[in-house]
N, C-alpha and C positions, 0 to 999 in steps of 0.2 A: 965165138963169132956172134955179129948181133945181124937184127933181120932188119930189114931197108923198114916196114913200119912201127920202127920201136927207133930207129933212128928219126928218123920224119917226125913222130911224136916230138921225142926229144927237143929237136929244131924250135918245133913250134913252142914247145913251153917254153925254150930257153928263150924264144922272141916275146911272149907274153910279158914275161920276168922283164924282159928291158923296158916295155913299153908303161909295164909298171912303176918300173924304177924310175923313168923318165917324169908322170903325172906327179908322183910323189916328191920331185925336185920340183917340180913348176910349183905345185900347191905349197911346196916351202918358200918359196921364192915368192909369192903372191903374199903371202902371211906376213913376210918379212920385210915386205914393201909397205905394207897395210901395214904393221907397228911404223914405223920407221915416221910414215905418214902424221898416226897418230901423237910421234915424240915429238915431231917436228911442230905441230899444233896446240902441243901443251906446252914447249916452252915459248911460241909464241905467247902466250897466255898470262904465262909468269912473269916477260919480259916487260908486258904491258901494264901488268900490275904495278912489278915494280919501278917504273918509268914513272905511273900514278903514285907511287907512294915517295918519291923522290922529288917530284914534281909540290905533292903536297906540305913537305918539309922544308924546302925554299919557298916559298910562297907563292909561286909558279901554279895559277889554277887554269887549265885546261878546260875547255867549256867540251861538255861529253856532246855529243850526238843522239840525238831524239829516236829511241829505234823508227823505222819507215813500218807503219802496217798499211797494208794495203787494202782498202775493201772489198770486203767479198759480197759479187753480187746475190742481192738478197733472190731468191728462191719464189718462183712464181705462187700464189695459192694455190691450194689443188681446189677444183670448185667440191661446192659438195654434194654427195652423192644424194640424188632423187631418191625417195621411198613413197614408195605408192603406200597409199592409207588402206587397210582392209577394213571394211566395215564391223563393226563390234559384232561378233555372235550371239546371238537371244539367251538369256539365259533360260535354264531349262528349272519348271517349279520345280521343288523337293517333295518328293512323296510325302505320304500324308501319314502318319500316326496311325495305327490303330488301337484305341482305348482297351486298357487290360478290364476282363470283367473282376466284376469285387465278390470276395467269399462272406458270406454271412454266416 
């Protein structure tokens, strides 16, 4: 015989486990959309190339396109910071020597 909170447990892990299982098929599923994405980008890439390299070999030249940069607005100065002067401190004399006496 088993006891109704050992069953309930049960339930609940075995609902955890699906819910696991479920994240686990999304995040493969997102992964594999995500390559998929990235193949489809690279043979775009290839195809272009070689469009241009076919292109190049008939004498067919394509005039490329100038990339667009955009400019960035330039950045205000920052003003600069005030520094109040302190007036130089006096210097202090250096004590004074006292003469060793001499042995005869």
């Amino acid at each position: 015989m088993s006891v109704s909170y050992k069953d309930e447990a049960i339930e609940t892990l075995r609902g955890l486990k699906r819910l696991e299982r479920a994240a686990e098929r999304s995040a493969l599923e997102a992964a594999e959309i995500e390559k998929q994405a990235q193949k489809m980008a690279s043979d775009a890439r290839i195809l272009e190339k070689m469009s241009r390299i076919l292109n190049e070999s008939t004498g067919i030249v394509e005039p490329t396109p100038e990339p667009v940069v955009e400019a960035a607005p330039e950045p205000e100065p920052e003003p600069e910071p005030i520094v109040e002067e302190k007036p130089a401190a006096k210097k202090k004399a250096a004590p004074k020597k006292k003469a060793k006496a001499k042995k005869s």
